[in-house]
C-alpha positions in Angstrom: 107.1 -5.4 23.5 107.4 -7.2 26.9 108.4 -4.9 29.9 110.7 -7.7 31.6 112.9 -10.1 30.2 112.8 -12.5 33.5 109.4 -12.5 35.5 109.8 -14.6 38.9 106.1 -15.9 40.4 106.0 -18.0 43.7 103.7 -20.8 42.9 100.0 -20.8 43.8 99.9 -24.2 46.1 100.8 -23.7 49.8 103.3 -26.4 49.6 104.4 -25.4 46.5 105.1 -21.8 48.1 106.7 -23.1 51.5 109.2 -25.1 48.9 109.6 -22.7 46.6 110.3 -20.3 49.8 113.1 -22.6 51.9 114.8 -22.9 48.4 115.0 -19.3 48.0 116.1 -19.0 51.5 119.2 -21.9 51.0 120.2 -19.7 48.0 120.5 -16.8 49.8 122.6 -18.0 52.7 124.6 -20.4 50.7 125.5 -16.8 48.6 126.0 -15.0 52.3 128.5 -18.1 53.7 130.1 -18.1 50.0 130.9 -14.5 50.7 132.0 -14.4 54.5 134.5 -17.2 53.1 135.9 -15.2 50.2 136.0 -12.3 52.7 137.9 -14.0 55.0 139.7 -16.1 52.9 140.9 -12.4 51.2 141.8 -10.7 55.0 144.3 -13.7 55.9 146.2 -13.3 52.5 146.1 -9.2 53.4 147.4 -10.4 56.9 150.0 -13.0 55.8 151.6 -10.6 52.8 151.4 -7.6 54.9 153.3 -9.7 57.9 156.0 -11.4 55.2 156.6 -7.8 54.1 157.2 -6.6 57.4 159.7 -9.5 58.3 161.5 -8.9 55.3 161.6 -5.6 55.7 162.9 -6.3 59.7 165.5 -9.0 58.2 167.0 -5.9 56.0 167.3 -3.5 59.1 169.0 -6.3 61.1 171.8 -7.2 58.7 173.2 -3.3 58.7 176.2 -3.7 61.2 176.9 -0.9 63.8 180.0 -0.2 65.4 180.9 1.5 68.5 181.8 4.7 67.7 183.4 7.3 70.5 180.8 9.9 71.3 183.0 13.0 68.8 181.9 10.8 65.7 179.0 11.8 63.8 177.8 9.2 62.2 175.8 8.7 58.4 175.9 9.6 55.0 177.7 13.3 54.8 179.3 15.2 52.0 181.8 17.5 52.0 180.7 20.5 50.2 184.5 23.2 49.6 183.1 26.8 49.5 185.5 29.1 48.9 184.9 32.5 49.8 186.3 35.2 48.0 188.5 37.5 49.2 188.1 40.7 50.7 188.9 43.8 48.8 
């Protein structure tokens, strides 16, 4: 029964190696820039999204008119709640 399914030697000759070595090395960073660019790619759509939501958001706050009201008038959303109390004995 064999211990590894993939076994990775370098090569034995010294240029071989040195190839063998740079190609390992381009693999690497071409996975690294591959991943900065995903990563970046992935923060501007964050940015863009989260900046569309906050102008539409904005645009929904600006479109509720105000009036002038005199400074006696409470203004907002109020119910009037009728309690009667019962009477004394």
């Amino acid at each position: 029964m064999r211990e590894r399914l993939f076994v990775l030697k370098p090569p034995r000759g010294a240029l071989a190696r040195w190839l063998w070595m740079m190609s390992t090395l381009a693999a690497v960073s071409i996975l690294f820039v591959f991943g900065i660019v995903v990563f970046f790619i992935a923060a501007v759509a964050i940015v863009v999204l989260w900046t569309l939501g906050a102008l539409r958001r904005h645009g929904r706050r600006g479109s509720v008119r105000h009036h002038d009201a005199g400074e006696d008038v409470i203004e907002g959303e109020f119910v009037i709640v009728e309690q009667r109390r019962p009477p004394l004995p």
